[in-house]
NUMAR-645243 format. One record per residue (C-alpha): residue number from 1; chain; residue in three letters; x, y, z. Coordinates in steps of 0.1 Angstrom, whole numbers, plus 5000, padded with zeros to 4 digits. Each point is the difference from the previous one (the first is absolute). Layout:
<recs>
   num   cadena   residuo      x      y      z
   NUM        A       ALA      X      Y      Z
...
</recs>
This chain:
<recs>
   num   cadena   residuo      x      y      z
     1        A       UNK   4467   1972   4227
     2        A       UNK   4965   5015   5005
     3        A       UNK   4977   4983   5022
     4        A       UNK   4975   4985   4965
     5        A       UNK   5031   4985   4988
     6        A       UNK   5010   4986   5030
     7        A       UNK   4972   4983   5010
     8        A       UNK   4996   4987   4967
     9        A       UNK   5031   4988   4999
    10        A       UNK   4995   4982   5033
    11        A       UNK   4967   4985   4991
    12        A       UNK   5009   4987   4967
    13        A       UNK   5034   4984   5019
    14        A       UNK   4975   4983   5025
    15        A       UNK   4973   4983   4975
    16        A       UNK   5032   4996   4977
    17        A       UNK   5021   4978   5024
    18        A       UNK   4971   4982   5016
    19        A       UNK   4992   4991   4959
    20        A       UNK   5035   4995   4993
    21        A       UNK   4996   4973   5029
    22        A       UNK   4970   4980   4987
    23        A       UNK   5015   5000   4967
    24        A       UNK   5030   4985   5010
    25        A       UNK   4976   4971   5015
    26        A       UNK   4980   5002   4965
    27        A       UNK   5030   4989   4984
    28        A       UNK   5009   4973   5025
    29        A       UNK   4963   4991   5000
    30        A       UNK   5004   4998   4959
    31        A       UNK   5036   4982   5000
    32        A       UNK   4983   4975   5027
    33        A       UNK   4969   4992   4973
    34        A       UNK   5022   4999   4972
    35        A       UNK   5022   4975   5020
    36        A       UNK   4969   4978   5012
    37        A       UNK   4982   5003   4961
    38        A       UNK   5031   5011   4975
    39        A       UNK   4982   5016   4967
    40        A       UNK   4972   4978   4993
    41        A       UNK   4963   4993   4994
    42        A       UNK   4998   5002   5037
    43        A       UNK   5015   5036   5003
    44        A       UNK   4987   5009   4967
    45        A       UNK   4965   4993   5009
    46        A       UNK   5005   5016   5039
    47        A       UNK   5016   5032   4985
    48        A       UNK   4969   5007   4975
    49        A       UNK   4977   4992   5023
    50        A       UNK   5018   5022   5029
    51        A       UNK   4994   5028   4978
    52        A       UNK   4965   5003   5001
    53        A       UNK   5000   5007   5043
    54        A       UNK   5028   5023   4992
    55        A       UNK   4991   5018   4974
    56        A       UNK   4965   5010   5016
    57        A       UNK   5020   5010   5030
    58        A       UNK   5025   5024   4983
    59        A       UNK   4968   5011   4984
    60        A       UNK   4968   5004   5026
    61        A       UNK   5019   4999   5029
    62        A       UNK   5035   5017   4999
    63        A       UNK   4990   5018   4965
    64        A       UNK   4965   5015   4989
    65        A       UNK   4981   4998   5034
    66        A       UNK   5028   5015   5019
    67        A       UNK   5007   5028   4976
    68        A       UNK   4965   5007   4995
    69        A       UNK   4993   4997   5038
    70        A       UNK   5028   5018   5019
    71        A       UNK   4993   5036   4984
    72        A       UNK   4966   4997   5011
    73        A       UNK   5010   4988   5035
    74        A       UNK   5026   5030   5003
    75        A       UNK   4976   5023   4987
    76        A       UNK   4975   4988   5032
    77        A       UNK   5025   5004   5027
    78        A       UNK   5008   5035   4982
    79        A       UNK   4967   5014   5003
    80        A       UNK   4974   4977   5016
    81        A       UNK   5023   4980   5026
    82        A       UNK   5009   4971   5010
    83        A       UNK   4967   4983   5009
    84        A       UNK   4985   5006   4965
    85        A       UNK   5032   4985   4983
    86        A       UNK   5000   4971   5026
    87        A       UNK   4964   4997   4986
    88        A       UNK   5009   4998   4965
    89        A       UNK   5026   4978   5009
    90        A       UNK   4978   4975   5018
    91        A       UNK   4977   4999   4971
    92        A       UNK   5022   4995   4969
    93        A       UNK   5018   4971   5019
    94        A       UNK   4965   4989   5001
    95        A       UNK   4992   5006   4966
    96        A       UNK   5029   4985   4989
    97        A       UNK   4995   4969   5024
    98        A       UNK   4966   4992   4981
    99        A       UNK   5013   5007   4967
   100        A       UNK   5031   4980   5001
   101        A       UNK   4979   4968   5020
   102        A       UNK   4980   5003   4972
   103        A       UNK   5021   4999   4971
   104        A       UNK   5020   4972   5018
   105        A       UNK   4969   4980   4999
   106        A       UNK   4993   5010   4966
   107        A       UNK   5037   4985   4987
   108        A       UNK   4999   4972   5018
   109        A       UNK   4968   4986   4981
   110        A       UNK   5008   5009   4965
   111        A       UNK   5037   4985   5006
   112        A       UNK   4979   4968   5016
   113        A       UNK   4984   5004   4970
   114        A       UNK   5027   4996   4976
   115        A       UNK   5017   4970   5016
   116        A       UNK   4962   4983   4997
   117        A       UNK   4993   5011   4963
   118        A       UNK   5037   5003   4986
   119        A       UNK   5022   4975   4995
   120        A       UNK   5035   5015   5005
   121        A       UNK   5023   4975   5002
   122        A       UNK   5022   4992   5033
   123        A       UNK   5019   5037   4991
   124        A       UNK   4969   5017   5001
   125        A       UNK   4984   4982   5026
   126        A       UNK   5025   5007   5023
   127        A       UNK   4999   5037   4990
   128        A       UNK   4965   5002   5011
   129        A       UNK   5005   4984   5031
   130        A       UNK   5025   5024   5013
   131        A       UNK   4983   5028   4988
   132        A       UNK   4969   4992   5015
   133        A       UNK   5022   4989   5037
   134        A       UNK   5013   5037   5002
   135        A       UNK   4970   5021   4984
   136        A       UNK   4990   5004   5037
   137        A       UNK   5031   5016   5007
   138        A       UNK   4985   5026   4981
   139        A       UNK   4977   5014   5026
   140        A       UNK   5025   4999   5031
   141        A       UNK   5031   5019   4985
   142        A       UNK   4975   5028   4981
   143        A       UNK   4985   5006   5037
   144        A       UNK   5033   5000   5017
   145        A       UNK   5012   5025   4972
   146        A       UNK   4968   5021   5009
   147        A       UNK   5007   5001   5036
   148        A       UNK   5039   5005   4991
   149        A       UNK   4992   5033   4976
   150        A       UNK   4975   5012   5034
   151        A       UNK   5032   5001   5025
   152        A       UNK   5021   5013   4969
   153        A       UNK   4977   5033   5003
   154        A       UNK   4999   5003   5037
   155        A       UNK   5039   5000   4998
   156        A       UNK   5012   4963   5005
   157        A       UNK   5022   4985   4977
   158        A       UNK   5024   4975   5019
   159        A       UNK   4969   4973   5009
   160        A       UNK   4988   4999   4958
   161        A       UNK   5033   4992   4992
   162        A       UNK   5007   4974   5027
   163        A       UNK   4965   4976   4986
   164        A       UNK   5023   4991   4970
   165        A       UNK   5030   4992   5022
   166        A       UNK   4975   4975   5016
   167        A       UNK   4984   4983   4968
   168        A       UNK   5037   4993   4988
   169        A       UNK   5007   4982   5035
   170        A       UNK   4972   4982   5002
   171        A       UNK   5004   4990   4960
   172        A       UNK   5030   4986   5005
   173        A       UNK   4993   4981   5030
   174        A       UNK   4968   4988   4979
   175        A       UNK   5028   4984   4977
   176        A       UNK   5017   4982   5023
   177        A       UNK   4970   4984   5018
   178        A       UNK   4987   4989   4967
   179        A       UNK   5033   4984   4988
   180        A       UNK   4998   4986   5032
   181        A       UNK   4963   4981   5002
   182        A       UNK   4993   4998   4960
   183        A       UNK   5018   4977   4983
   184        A       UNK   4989   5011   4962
   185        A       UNK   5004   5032   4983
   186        A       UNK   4965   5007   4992
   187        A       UNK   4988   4994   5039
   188        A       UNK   5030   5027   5012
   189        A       UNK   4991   5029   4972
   190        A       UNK   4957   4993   5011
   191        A       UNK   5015   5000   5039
   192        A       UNK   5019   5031   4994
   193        A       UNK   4970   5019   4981
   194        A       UNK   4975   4995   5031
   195        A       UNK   5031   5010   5017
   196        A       UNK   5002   5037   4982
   197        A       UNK   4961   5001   5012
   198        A       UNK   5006   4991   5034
   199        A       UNK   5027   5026   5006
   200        A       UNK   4977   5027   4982
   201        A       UNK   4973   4991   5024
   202        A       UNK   5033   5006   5032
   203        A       UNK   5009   5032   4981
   204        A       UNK   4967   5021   5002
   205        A       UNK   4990   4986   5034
   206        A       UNK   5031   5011   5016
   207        A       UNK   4995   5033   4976
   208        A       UNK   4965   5013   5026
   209        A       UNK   5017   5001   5027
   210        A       UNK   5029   5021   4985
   211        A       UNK   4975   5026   4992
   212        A       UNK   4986   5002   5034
   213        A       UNK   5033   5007   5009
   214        A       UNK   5008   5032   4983
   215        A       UNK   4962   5010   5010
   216        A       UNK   4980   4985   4972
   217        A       UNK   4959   4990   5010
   218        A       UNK   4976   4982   4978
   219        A       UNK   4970   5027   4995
   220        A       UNK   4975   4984   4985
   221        A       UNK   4975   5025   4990
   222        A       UNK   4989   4985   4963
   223        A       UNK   4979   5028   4988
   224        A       UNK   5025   5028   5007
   225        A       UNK   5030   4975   4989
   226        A       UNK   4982   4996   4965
   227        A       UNK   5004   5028   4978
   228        A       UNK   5036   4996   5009
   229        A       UNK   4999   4969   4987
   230        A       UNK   4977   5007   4969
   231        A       UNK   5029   5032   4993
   232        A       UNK   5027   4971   4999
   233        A       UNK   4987   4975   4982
   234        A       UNK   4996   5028   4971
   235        A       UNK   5035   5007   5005
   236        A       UNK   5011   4971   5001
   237        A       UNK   4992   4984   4970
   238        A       UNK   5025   5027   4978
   239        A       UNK   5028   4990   5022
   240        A       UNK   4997   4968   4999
   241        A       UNK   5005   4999   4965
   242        A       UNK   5028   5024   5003
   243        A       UNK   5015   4979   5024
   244        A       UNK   4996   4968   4982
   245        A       UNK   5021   5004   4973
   246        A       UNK   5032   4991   5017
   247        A       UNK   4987   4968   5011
   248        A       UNK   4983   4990   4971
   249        A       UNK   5035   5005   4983
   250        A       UNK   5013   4976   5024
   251        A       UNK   4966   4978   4998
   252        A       UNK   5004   5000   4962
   253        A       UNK   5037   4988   5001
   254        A       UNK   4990   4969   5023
   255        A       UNK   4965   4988   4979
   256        A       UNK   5021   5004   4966
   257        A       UNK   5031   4982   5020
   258        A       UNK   4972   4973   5009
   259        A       UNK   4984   4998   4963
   260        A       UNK   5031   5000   4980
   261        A       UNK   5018   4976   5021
   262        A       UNK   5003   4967   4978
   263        A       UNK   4981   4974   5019
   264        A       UNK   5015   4969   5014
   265        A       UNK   5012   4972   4979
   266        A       UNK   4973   4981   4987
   267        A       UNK   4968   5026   5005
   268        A       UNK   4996   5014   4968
   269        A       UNK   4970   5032   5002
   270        A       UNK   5000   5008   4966
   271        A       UNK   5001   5035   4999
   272        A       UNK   5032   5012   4997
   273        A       UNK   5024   4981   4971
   274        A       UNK   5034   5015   5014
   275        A       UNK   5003   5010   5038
   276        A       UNK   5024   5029   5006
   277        A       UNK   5001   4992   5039
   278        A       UNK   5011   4969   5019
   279        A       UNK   4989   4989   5035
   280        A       UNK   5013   5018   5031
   281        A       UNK   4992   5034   4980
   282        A       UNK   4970   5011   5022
   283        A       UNK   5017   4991   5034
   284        A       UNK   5038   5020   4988
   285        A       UNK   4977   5030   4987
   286        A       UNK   4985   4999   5036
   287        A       UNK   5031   4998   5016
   288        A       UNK   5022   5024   4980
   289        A       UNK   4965   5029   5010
   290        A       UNK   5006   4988   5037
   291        A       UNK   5039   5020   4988
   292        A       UNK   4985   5024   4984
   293        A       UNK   4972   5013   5026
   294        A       UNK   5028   4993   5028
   295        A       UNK   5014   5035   4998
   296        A       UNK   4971   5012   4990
   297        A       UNK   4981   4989   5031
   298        A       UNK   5027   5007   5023
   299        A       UNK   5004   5042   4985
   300        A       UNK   4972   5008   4976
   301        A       UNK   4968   4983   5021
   302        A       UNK   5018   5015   5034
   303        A       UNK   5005   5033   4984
   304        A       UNK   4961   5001   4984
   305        A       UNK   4985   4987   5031
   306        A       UNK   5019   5026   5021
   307        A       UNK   4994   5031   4974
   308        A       UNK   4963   4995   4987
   309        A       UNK   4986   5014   5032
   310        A       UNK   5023   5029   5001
   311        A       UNK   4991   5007   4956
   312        A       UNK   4962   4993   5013
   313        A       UNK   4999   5025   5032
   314        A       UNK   5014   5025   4978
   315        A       UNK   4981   5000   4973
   316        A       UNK   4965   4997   5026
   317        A       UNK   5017   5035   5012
   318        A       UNK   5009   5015   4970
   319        A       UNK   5035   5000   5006
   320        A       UNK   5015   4998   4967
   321        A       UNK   5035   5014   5006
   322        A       UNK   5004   4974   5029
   323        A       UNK   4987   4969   4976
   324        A       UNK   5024   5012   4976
   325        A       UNK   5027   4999   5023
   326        A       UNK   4995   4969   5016
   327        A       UNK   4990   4983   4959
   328        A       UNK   5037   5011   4989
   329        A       UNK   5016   4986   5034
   330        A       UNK   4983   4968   4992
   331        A       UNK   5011   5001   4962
   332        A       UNK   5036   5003   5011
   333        A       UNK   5003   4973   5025
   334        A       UNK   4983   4980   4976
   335        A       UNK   5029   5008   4971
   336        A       UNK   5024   5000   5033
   337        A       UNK   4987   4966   5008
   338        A       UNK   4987   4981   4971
   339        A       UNK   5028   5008   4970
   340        A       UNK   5026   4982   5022
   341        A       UNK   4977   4975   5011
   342        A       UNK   4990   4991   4962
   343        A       UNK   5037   4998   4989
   344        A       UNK   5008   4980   5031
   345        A       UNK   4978   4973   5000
   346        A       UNK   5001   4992   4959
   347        A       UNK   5042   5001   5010
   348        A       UNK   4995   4977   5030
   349        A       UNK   4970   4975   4981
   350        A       UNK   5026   4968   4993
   351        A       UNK   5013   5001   5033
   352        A       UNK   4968   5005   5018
   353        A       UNK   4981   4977   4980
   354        A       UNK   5029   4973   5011
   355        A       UNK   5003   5006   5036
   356        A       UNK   4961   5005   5007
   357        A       UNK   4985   4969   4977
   358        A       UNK   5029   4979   4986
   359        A       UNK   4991   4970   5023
   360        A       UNK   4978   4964   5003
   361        A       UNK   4979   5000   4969
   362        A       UNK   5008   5031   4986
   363        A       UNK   5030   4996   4975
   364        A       UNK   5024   5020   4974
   365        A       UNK   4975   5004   4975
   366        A       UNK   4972   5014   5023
   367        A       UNK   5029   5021   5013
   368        A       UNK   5008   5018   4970
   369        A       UNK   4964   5006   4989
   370        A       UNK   4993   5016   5033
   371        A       UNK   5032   5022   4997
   372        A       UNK   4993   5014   4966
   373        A       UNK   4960   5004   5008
   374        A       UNK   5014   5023   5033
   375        A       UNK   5023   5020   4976
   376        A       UNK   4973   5013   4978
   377        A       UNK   4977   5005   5034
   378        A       UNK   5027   5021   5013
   379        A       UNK   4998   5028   4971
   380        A       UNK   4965   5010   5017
   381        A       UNK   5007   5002   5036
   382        A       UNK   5010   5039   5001
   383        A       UNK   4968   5004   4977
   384        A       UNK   4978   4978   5022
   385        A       UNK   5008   5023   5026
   386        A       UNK   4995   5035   4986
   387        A       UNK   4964   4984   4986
   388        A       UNK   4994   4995   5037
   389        A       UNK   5006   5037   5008
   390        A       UNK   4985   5014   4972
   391        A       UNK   4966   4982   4997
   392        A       UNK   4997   5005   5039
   393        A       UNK   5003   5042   4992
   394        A       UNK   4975   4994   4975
   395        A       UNK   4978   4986   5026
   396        A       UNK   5004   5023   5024
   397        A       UNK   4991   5029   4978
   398        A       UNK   4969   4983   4992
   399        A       UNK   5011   4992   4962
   400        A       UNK   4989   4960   4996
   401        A       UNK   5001   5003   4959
   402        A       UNK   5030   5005   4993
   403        A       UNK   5020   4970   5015
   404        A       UNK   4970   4985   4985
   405        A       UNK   5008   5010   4968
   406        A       UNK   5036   4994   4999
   407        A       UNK   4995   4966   5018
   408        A       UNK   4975   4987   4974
   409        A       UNK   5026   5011   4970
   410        A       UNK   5030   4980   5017
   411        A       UNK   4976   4970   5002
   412        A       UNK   4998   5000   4962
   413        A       UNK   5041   5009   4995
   414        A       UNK   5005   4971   5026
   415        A       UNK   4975   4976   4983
   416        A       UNK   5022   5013   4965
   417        A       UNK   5034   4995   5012
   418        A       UNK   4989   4967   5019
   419        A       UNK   4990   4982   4964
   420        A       UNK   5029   5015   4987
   421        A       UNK   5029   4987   5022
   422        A       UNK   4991   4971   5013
   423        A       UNK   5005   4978   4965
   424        A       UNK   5034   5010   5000
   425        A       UNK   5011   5006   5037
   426        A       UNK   4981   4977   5016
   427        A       UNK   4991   5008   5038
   428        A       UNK   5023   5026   5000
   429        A       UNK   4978   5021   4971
   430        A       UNK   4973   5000   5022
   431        A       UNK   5018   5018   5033
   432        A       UNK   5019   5021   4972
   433        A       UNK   4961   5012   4985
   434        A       UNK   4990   5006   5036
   435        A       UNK   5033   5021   5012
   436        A       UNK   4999   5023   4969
   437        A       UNK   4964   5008   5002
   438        A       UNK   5008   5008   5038
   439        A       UNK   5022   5025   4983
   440        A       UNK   4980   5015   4974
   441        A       UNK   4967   5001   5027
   442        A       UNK   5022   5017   5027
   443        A       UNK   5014   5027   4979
   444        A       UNK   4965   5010   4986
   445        A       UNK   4986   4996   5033
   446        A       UNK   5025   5029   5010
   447        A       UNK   4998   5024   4973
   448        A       UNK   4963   4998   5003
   449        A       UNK   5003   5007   5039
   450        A       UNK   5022   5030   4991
   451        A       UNK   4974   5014   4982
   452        A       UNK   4982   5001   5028
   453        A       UNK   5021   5019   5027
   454        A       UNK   5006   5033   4996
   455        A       UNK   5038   5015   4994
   456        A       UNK   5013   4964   5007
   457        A       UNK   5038   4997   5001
   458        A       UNK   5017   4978   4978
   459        A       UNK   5037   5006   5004
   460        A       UNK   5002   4986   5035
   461        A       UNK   4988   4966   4986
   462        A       UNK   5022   5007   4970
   463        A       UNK   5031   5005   5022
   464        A       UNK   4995   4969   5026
   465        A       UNK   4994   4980   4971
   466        A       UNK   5034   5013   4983
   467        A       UNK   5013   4992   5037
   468        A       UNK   4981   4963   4997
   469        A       UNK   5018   4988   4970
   470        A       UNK   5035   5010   5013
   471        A       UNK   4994   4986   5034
   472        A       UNK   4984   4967   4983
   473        A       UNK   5028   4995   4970
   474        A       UNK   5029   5002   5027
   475        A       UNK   4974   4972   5020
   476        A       UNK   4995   4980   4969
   477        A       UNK   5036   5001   4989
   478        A       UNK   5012   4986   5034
   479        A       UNK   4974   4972   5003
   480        A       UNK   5014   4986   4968
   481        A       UNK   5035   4999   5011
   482        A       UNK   4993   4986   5031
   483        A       UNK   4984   4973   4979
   484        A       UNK   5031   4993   4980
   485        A       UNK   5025   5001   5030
   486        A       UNK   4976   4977   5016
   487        A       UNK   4996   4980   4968
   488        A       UNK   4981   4963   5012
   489        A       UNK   4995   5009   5033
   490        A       UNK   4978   5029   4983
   491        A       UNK   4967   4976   5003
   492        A       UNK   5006   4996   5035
   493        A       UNK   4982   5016   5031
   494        A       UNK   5036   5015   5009
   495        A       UNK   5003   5014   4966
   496        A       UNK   4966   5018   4999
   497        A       UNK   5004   5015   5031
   498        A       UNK   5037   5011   4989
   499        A       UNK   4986   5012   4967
   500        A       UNK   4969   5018   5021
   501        A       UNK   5018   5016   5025
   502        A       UNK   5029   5012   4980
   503        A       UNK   4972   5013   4973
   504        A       UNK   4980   5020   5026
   505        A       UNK   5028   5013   5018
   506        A       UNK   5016   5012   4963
   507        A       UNK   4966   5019   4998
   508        A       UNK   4993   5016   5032
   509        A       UNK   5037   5013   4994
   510        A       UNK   4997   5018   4969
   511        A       UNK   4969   5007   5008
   512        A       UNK   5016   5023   5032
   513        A       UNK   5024   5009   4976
   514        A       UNK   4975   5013   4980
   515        A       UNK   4976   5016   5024
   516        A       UNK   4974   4976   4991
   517        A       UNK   4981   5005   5038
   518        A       UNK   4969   4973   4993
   519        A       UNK   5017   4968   5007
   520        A       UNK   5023   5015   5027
   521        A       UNK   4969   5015   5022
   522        A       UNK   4976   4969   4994
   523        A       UNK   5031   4979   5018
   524        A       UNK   5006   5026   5021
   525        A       UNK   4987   5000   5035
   526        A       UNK   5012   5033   5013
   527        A       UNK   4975   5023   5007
   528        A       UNK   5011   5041   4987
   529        A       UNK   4984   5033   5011
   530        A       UNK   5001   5030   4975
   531        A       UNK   4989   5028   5018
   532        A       UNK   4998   5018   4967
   533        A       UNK   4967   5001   4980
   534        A       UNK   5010   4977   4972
   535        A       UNK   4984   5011   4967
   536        A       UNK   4978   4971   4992
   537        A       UNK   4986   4993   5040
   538        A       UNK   4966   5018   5012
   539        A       UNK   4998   5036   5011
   540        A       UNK   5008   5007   5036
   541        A       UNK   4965   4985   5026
   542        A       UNK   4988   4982   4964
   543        A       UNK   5003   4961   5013
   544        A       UNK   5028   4984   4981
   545        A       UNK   4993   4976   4971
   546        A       UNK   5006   4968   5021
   547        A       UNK   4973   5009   5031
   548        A       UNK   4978   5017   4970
   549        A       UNK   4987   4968   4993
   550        A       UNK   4987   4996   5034
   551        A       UNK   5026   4969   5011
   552        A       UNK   5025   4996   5028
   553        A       UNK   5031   4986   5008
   554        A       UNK   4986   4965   5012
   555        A       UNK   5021   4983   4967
   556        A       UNK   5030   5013   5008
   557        A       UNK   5002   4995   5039
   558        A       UNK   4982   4962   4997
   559        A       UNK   5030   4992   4980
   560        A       UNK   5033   5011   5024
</recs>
């Protein structure tokens, strides 16, 4: 394998396994609250709230000031050095800083507001209240995504993808001391919000001296620092937008989860005659997208994180044959990847749903909503991740309209297909609008993209997606009978791993079979020489597509 693939490869296996890892303690961390709070007012009310921190995280910090950032900050070390991109650096995280204090401040009085003016009933009351105990939250994880996407272009990927390991530790710990010393409901959920905020605050603190590590230093020269912060704020407002969509998909599910839920017996609002959802609805919606974004944070975010720089470094040099290259690599391990992941988890959904939440206060019934809420999630995940890949080319090349576009038309199809399946599906409709406008937003997302590259190659996605569906029939058809030999003991932690291990297995052998090489070399930790010129690496003394983008093998050696 050339040396661009391989180092991709070995990058993306890093970030992926250290995210397969915190997701593995996401999902304990979720069965835990589940256990302590079952599907409630208490976890409705956290969930919703939970979203707001979250969502302006996936969106400021991880999404549209790290896109818009990072090509500027490669372009600096490309042609100005690294002291002037340490000095734009140093003054966006201090833009940001002021900003995001700011608007902190700013939410915290009008929701101070609303408890004073308002009156919203205990439900709403409560709402408030968390919302307004992990606003601050806010501020810290945006900052520590800042620094994060600064050691991501200066090469460092292993310590970014160790801070979530650490919240997920911490969370769960935060649990346990609160079931410990609360003895209500309501005091644990408020103990374990100022807990999120504390651990935010532990993140980006230990997050400085990481990047004086790897050779990082704080230049703060404001007036040389500010038209690089003047050119990203102009940037950053289109991909924002762009990069919103998505979550305000997800957003959109939870508030009309929240709205339509009947309310509890006895409170009678008056504004809806016939309810279409029943309590519990917002907390399984949350639950069954903790599912859904687990493969897709433990592939698709690895595989963007690791792969924007490269798309970004080679469009800043102009090239095109090499951003090609690496785009349709990307594409593949995404079909590769995400097709058998999809089929997978909506194949696995009862079982999982038993083994990781079927305990304490959360029953049968909350059990099967949560399944069939992850099945219709799971039709997305292979789209989720090519969006990923697609919108971050897009970036690169400098194009912030068109995700823009197509992301502000599957708003409206969601919105559509949201009103239209949730009166007769219930929950489910709402993760079934969201994973087919995943679809339809990732395959116009590519076609557009096409467009773009010059003398792109379709039939090698053609032909390992032809391989894909093989590989991931023989996979699906094995899981099930695994689940009938198993029959009862099907729902049980035994039986899912059975079911999981003789599903993966099933794939990566027909997938050999096949010559589908994507899921084989991501495992694969065997390093090849080809002393041949392969025909899609760099020209001989050109650097390869990997070290192009100015980064070093710090994320792969941090992680042996």
């Amino acid at each position: 394998m050339d040396e661009s693939r391989q180092k991709l490869f070995q990058r993306t296996r890093v970030v992926g396994l250290l995210t397969l890892c915190s997701r593995v303690l996401g999902l304990i961390r979720d069965a835990t609250m589940a256990r302590q709070f079952g599907n409630g007012v208490i976890m409705d009310a956290f969930t919703v709230a939970f979203r707001a921190p979250n969502l302006a995280r996936q969106l400021f910090g991880e999404g549209a000031l790290s896109t818009a950032f990072l090509p500027i900050f490669l372009r600096d070390i490309e042609q100005h050095g690294r002291a002037t991109a340490f000095r734009t650096a140093s003054a966006v995280i201090a833009a940001a800083g002021v900003a995001l204090l700011g608007l902190v401040a700013v939410t915290e009085a009008v929701l101070l507001g609303l408890r004073v003016v308002l009156d919203v009933g205990a439900e709403g009351e409560l709402l408030l209240g968390l919302l307004a105990s992990l606003i601050p939250y806010l501020l810290m994880v945006c900052l520590l995504a800042q620094t994060c996407a600064v050691m991501q272009g200066l090469g460092q990927f292993t310590a970014p993808a160790w801070f979530p390991v650490l919240l997920n530790i911490l969370w769960i710990g935060s649990i346990w001391l609160a079931g410990e010393v609360f003895e209500t409901d309501e005091a644990r959920i408020y103990a374990i919000s100022w807990s999120i905020v504390l651990i935010g605050a532990v993140q980006f603190g230990l997050s400085i001296p990481t990047l004086r590590q790897i050779g990082f230093r704080f230049e703060w020269d404001w007036p040389s620092g500010r038209q690089r912060v003047r050119e990203i704020a102009i940037v950053i407002v289109p991909v924002l937008l762009g990069l919103s969509v998505t979550q305000l998909n997800t957003l959109c599910d939870s508030l009309l989860a929240w709205a339509l839920t009947a309310p509890a017996a006895g409170v009678n609002t008056g504004w809806l005659a016939e309810y279409p959802l029943r309590e519990g609805t917002a907390a399984a919606l949350y639950l069954g997208q903790r599912m859904y974004q687990f493969p897709l944070g433990v592939f698709g975010a690895a595989l963007g994180t690791v792969i924007f720089p490269l798309l970004a470094t080679h469009a800043e040099r102009q090239q095109f044959e090499l951003f090609r290259d690496d785009l349709t690599r990307g594409l593949k391990m995404v079909l590769a990847i995400g097709v058998p992941a999809s089929a997978g988890l909506a194949v696995i959904a009862p079982q999982l749903t038993s083994v990781l939440f079927l305990r304490g206060e959360f029953d049968q019934h909350d059990a099967a909503q949560t399944s069939g809420i992850i099945v219709m999630y799971a039709l997305g995940v292979w789209a989720a991740c090519g969006l990923l890949i697609v919108n971050r080319a897009f970036y690169a090349l400098g194009d912030r309209r068109s995700p823009l576009r197509i992301g502000l038309l599957a708003v409206g199809v969601n919105l559509v297909l949201n009103l239209s399946f949730v009166w007769s599906l219930g929950g489910a409709g709402l993760a079934l609008a969201s994973g087919l406008t995943a679809n339809l937003q990732s395959l116009a997302s590519a076609w557009l993209m096409t467009r773009r590259v010059n003398d792109f190659r379709w039939r090698p996605l053609m032909v390992t997606f032809l391989k894909t569906v093989i590989a991931t029939a023989a996979m699906i058809v094995s899981c099930l009978y695994i689940q009938v030999a198993l029959k009862g003991a099907a729902g049980s932690a035994f039986g899912l791993f059975a079911i999981v291990s003789v599903g993966a297995a099933t794939f990566l052998a027909a997938a050999s079979l096949l010559g589908l090489r994507e899921p084989i070399e991501l495992l694969s930790r065997r390093r090849r020489h080809n002393h041949n010129q392969s025909p899609g690496s760099p020209p001989a003394g050109e650097a390869s597509s990997a070290d192009s983008a100015g980064v070093n093998d710090s994320a792969t050696h941090d992680a042996k």
